[in-house]
N, C-alpha and C positions, 0 to 999 in steps of 0.2 A: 473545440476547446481541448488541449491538448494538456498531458500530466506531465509534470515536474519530470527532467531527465537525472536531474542530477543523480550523486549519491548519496544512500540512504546510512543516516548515520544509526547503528542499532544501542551504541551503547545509553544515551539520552530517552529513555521511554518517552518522554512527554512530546519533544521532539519527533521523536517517531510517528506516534500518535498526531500530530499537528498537519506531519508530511500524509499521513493518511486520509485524513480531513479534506486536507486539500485537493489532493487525488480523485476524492470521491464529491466533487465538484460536479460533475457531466452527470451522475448517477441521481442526486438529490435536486438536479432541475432538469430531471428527463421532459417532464407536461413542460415545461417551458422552449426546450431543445428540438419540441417534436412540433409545437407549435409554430415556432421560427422555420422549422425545417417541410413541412409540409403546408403547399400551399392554398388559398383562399380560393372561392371560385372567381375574384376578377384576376391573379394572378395565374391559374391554372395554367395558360397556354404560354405565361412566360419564361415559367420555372421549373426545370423537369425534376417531377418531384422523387422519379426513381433513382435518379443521378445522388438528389441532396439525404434520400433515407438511405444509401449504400455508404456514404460520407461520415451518414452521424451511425451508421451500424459499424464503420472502421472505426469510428474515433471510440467509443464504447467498447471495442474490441482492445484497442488499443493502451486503452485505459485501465482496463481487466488486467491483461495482461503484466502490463509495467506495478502494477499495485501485488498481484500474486508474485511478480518475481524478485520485488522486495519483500515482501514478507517471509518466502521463502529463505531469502539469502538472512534477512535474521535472527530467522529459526535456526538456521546452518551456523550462524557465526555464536549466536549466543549459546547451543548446546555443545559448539567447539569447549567454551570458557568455561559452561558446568564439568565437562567432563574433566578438565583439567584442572577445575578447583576438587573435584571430588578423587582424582586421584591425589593432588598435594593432601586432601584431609585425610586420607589412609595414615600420611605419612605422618601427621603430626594433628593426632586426634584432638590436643587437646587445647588448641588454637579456636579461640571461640570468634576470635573477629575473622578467621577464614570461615568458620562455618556461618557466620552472617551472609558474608559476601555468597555463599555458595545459596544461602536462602533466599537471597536476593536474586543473583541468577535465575533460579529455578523458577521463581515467580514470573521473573519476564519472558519466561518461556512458555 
């Protein structure tokens, strides 16, 4: 079961949240992935069961990793956009729909 390659959109929260959902697919039917993957005693000598748990030990690797490297990047992208809302409010303190938007950043981060 493989995760989502695409790109991860950060500005849409829900969206984001949706794509994590998804992601975490392999993770919320592990008992089902180990069950598929590990075999029964009349299949034993068909299936080699260390071949199929290094597979689903990559794929959950795999999985980790691509969900931490999105999350990271929009951590990275959206504390880009607080900092740069929070220096435009230096400049014009008294802009109340920038300081929304900057409380709104801040929360998604």
């Amino acid at each position: 079961m493989a995760a989502p390659s695409g790109a991860a959109s950060c500005e849409d929260f829900a969206e984001f949240q949706e794509l994590l959902r998804v992601m975490r697919t392999i993770d919320d039917r592990i008992v089902h992935e180990l069950n598929t993957t590990i075999p029964t005693a009349s299949f034993v000598g068909k299936i080699d069961a260390g071949q199929t748990c290094k597979e689903l030990y990559q794929s959950l690797t795999d999985a980790h990793t691509s969900r931490e490297r999105i999350i990271k990047n929009c951590i990275a992208q959206t504390s880009s956009v607080v900092k740069t809302l929070r220096e435009e409010r230096e400049k014009a303190q008294d802009d109340a729909a920038l300081l929304k938007q900057l409380r709104k950043e801040q929360t998604k981060v």
